[in-house]
C-alpha positions as CSV (number, residue, x, y, z in Angstrom):
1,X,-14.7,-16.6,-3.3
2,X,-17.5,-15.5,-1.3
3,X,-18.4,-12.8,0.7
4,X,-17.2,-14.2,4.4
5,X,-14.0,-14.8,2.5
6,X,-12.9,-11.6,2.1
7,X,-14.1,-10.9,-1.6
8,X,-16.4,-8.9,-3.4
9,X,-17.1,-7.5,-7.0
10,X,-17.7,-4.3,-7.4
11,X,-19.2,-1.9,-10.1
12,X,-16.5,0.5,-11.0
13,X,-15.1,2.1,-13.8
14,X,-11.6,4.4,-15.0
15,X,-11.3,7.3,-17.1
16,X,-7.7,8.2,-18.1
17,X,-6.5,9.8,-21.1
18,X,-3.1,7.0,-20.3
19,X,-5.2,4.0,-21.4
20,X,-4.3,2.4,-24.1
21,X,-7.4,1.8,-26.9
22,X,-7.2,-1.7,-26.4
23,X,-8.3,-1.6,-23.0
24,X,-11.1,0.9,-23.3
25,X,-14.5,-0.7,-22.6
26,X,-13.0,-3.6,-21.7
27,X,-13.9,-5.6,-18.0
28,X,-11.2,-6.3,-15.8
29,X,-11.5,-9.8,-13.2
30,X,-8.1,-9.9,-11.9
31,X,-7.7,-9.4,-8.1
32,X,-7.8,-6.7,-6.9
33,X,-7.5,-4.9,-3.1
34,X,-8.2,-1.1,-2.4
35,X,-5.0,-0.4,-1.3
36,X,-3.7,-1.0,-4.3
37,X,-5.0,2.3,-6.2
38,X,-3.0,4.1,-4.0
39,X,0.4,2.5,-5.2
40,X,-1.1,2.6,-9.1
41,X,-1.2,6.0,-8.5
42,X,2.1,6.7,-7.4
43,X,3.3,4.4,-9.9
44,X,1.5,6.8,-12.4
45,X,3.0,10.0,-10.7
46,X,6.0,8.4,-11.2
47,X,6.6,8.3,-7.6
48,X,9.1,6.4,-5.4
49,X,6.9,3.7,-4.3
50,X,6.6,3.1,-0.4
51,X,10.0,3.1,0.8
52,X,8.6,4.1,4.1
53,X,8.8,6.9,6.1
54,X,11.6,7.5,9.4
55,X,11.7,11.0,10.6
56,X,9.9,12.7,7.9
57,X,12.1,11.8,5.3
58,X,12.3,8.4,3.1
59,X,13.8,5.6,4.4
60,X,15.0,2.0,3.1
61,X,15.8,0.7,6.6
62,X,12.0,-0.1,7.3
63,X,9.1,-2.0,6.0
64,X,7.0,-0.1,3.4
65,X,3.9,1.3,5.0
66,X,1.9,-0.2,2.2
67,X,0.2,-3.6,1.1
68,X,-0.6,-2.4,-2.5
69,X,0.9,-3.3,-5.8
70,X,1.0,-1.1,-8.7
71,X,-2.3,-2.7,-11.1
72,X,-1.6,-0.3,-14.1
73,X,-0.3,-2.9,-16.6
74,X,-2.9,-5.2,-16.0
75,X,-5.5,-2.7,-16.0
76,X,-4.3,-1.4,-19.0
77,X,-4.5,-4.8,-20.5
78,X,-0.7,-5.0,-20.7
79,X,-0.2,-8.2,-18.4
80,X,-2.2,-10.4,-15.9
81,X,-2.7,-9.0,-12.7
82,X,0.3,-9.2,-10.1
83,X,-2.1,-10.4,-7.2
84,X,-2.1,-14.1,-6.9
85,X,-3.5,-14.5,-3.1
């Protein structure tokens, strides 16, 4: 993928007390979108995960007001990365 496709690497790293010891110091190439820190964290906060949002309260009856999925386990070295486009 190049860059006029949409993709770029970037330097980054994670500090987090929650990762396991196999996945410290390790590099992670799965796909990956910036959207999707925002649903790892609420994943991580044990949150309820973009239901959406209807008159201030939570609502099933519409889309989810987010694109990202929750990268933990992969990051974590759990399992492959839940991005496939």
């Amino acid at each position: 993928m190049g860059y006029f496709e949409g993709g770029v690497r970037v330097p980054a790293f994670l500090y987090s007390p929650r990762l396991l010891d196999r996945a410290v110091g390790t590099e992670y190439a799965g796909l990956m979108h910036h959207v999707d820190w925002l649903a790892t964290f609420v994943a991580l906060a044990q949150g309820d995960s973009f239901k959406g949002v209807k008159d201030g309260a939570a609502s099933d009856d519409i889309v989810r007001y987010g694109d990202g999925v929750n990268q933990w386990g992969a990051i974590n070295g759990v399992g492959e990365s839940p991005r496939t486009e």
